[in-house]
One Martini backbone bead per residue (centre of mass of N, CA, C, O) as a GRO file, in nm:
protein
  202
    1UNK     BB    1  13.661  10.884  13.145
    2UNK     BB    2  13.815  10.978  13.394
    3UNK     BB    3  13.933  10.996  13.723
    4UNK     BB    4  14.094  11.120  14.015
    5UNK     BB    5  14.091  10.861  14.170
    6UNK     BB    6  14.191  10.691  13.962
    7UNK     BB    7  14.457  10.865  13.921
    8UNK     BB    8  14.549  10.819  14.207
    9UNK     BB    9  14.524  10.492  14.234
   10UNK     BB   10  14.778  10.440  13.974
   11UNK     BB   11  14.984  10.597  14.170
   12UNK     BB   12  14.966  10.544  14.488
   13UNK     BB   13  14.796  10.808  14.588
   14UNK     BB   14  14.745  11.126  14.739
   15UNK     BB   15  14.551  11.442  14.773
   16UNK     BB   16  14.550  11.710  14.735
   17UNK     BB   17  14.384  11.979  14.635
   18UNK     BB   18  14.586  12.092  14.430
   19UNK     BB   19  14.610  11.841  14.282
   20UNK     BB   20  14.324  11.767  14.225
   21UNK     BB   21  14.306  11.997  14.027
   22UNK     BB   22  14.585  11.919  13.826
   23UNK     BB   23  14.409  11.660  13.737
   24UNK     BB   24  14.156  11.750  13.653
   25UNK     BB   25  14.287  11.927  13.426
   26UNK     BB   26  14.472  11.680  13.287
   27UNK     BB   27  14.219  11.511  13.198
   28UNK     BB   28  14.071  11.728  13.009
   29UNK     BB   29  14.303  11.737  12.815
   30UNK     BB   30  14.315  11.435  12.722
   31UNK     BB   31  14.025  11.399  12.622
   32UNK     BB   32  14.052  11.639  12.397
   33UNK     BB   33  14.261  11.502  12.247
   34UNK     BB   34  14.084  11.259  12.214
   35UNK     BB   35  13.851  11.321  12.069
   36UNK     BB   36  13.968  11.479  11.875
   37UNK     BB   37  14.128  11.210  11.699
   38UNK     BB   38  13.866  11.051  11.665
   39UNK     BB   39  13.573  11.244  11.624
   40UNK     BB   40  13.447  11.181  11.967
   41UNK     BB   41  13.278  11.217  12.251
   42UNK     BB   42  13.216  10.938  12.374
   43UNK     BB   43  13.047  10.993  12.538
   44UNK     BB   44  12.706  10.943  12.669
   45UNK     BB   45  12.437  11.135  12.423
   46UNK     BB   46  12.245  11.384  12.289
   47UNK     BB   47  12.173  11.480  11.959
   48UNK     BB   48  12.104  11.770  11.796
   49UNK     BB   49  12.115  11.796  11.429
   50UNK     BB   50  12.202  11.954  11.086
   51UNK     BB   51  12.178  11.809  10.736
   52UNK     BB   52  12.248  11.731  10.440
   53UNK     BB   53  12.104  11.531  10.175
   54UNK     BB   54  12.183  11.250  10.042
   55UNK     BB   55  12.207  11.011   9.792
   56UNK     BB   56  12.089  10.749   9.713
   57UNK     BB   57  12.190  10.497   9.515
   58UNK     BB   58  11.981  10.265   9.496
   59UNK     BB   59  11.940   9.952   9.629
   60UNK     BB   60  11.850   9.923   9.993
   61UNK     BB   61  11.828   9.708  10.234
   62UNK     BB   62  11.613   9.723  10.460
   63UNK     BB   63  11.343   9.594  10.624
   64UNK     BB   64  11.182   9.619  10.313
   65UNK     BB   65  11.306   9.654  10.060
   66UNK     BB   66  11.419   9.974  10.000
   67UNK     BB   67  11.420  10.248   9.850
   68UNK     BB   68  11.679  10.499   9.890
   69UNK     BB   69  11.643  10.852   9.854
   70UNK     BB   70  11.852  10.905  10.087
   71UNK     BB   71  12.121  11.060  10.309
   72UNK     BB   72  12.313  11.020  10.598
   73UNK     BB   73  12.574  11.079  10.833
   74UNK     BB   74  12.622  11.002  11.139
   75UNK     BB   75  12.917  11.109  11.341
   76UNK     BB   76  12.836  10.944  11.570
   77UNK     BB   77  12.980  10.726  11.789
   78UNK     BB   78  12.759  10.508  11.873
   79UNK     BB   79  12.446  10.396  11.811
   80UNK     BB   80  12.140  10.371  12.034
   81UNK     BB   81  11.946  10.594  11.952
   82UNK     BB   82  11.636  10.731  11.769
   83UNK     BB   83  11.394  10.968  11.833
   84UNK     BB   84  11.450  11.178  11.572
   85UNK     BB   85  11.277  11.278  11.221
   86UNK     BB   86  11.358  11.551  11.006
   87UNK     BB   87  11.204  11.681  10.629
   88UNK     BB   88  11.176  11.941  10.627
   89UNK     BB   89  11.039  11.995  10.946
   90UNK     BB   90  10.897  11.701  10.881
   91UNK     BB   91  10.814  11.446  11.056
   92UNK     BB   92  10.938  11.109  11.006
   93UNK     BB   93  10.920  10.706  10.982
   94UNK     BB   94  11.091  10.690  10.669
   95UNK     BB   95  11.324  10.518  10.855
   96UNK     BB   96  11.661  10.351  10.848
   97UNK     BB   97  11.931  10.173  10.945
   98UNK     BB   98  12.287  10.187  10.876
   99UNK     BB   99  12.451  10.212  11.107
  100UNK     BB  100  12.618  10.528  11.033
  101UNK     BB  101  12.318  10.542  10.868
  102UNK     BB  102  12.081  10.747  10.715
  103UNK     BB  103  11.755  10.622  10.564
  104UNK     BB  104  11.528  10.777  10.356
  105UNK     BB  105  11.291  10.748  10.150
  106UNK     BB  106  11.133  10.882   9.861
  107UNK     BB  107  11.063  11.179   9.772
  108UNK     BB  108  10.953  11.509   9.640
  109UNK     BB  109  11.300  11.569   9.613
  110UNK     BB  110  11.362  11.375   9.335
  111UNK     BB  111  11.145  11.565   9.180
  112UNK     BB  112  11.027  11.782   9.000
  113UNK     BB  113  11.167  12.048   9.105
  114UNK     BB  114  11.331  11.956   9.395
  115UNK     BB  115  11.566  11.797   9.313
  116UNK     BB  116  11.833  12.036   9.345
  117UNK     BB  117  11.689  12.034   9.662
  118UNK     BB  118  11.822  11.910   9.930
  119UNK     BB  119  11.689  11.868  10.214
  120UNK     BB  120  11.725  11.927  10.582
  121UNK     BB  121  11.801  11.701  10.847
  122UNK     BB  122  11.670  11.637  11.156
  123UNK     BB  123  11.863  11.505  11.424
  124UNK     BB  124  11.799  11.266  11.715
  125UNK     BB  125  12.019  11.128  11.905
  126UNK     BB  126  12.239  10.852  12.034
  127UNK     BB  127  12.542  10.846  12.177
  128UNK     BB  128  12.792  10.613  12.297
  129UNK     BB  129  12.956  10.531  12.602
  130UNK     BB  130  12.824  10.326  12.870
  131UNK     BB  131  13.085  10.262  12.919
  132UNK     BB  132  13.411  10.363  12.849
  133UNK     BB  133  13.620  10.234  12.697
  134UNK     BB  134  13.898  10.097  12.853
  135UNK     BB  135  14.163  10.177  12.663
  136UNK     BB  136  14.033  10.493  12.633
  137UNK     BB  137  14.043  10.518  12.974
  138UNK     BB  138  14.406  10.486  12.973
  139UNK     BB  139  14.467  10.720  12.799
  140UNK     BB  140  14.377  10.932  12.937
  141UNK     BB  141  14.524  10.853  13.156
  142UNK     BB  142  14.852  10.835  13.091
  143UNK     BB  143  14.850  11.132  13.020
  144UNK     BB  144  14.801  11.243  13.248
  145UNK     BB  145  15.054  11.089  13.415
  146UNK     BB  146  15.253  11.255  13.268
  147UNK     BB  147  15.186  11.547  13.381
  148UNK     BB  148  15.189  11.485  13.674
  149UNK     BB  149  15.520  11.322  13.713
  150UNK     BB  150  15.644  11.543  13.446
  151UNK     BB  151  15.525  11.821  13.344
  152UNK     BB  152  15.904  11.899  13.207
  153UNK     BB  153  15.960  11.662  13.022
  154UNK     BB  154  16.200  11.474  13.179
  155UNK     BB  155  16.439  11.219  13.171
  156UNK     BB  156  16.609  11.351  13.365
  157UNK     BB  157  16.668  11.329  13.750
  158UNK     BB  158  16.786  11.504  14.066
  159UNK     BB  159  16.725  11.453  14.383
  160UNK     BB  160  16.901  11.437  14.675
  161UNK     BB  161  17.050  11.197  14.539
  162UNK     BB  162  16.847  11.116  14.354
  163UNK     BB  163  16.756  10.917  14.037
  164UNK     BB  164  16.543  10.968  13.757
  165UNK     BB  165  16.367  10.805  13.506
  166UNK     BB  166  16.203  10.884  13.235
  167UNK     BB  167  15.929  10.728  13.026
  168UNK     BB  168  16.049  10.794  12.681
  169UNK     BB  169  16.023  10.802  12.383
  170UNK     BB  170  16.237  10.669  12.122
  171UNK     BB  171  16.160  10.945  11.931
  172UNK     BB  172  16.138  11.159  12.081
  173UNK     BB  173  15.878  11.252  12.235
  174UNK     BB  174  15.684  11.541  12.365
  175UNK     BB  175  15.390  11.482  12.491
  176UNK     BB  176  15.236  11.459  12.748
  177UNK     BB  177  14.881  11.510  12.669
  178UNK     BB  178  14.962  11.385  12.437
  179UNK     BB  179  15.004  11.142  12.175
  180UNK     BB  180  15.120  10.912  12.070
  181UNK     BB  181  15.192  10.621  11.839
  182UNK     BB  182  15.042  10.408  11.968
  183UNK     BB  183  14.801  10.527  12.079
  184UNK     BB  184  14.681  10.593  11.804
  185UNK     BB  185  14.667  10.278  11.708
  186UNK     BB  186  14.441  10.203  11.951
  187UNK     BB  187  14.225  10.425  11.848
  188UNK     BB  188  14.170  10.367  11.530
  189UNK     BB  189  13.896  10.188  11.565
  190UNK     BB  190  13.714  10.463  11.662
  191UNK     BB  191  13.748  10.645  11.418
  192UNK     BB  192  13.609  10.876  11.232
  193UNK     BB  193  13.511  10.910  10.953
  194UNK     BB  194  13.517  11.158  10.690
  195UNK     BB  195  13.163  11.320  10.546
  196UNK     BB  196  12.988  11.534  10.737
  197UNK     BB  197  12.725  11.814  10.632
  198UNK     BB  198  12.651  12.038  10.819
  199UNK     BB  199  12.448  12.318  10.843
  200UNK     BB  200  12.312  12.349  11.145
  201UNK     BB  201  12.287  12.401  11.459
  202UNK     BB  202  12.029  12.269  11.720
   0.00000   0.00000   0.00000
């Protein structure tokens, strides 16, 4: 999401290579954080993922207006491309996205006997940003800085007669790499909510 260079350039400084490593760890630990809190990887990849299809009641909208047999809620996002859907290890082609639910045509598993046994859909799909959006890329930064510049989260010190006062959030919050109650608040509109049944890794 953010780069040593960048946080070096942030800083107005150059690193030493100890110092490099030290940026790069708590990089990743802010990152972690990041994706952690919103409940997605953020960066743009590929994921095959397998969930239990749920039912969809009623006619839903599709490019043909035609009515859905069953549905995923696919976890990661943006989705940008999906390029493979099987239901019940079966390659289909009739389906077609909603935001991010995965609609799939009425099946042979909608009727007797296979009614109470939702089959399996194992979808293969592209999500995340690429770049990823400046604000979320700005925290994972400034997260960073945090651990980089104050690193025992201390209020002030005093270092050979020079006083430096470090900016602490006013709840008292020892934060480091740890996420802000404002940063949480610019985080929450990429927020994945949660409701996605996985089966098992693919």
């Amino acid at each position: 999401m953010a780069t040593v260079p960048d946080l070096a350039t942030s800083l107005g400084r150059s690193f030493t290579p100890a110092e490099e490593a030290q940026a790069q760890a708590l990089l990743d630990q802010a990152s972690s954080v990041v994706r952690g809190y919103l409940r997605l990887d953020v960066t743009q990849a590929e994921t095959t993922d397998t969930f239990r299809m749920a039912r969809a009641d009623g006619y839903l909208h599709g490019p043909f207006d035609c009515r859905a047999g069953g549905q995923v809620l696919l976890p990661q996002r943006p989705i940008t491309d999906v390029a493979e859907v099987q239901v019940g290890g079966v390659v289909t082609h009739d389906w077609w996205l909603d935001g991010d639910r995965l609609l799939v045509r009425s099946g042979p598993w909608s009727w007797p006997p296979t009614a109470h046994r939702p089959p399996a859909v194992t979808v293969t799909y592209t999500h995340g940003w690429d770049p990823v959006p400046g604000d979320i890329a700005a925290i994972v930064m400034q997260a960073a800085n945090r651990g980089m510049v104050n690193p025992s989260q201390v209020r002030s010190e005093t270092v050979g007669g020079e006083s430096t006062t470090y900016l602490i959030p006013t709840v008292g919050e020892a934060l480091g790499v740890l996420l802000s109650r404002t940063e949480k608040r610019v985080l929450d509109r990429y927020r994945r909510r949660a409701g996605t049944v996985r089966v098992r890794p693919s």
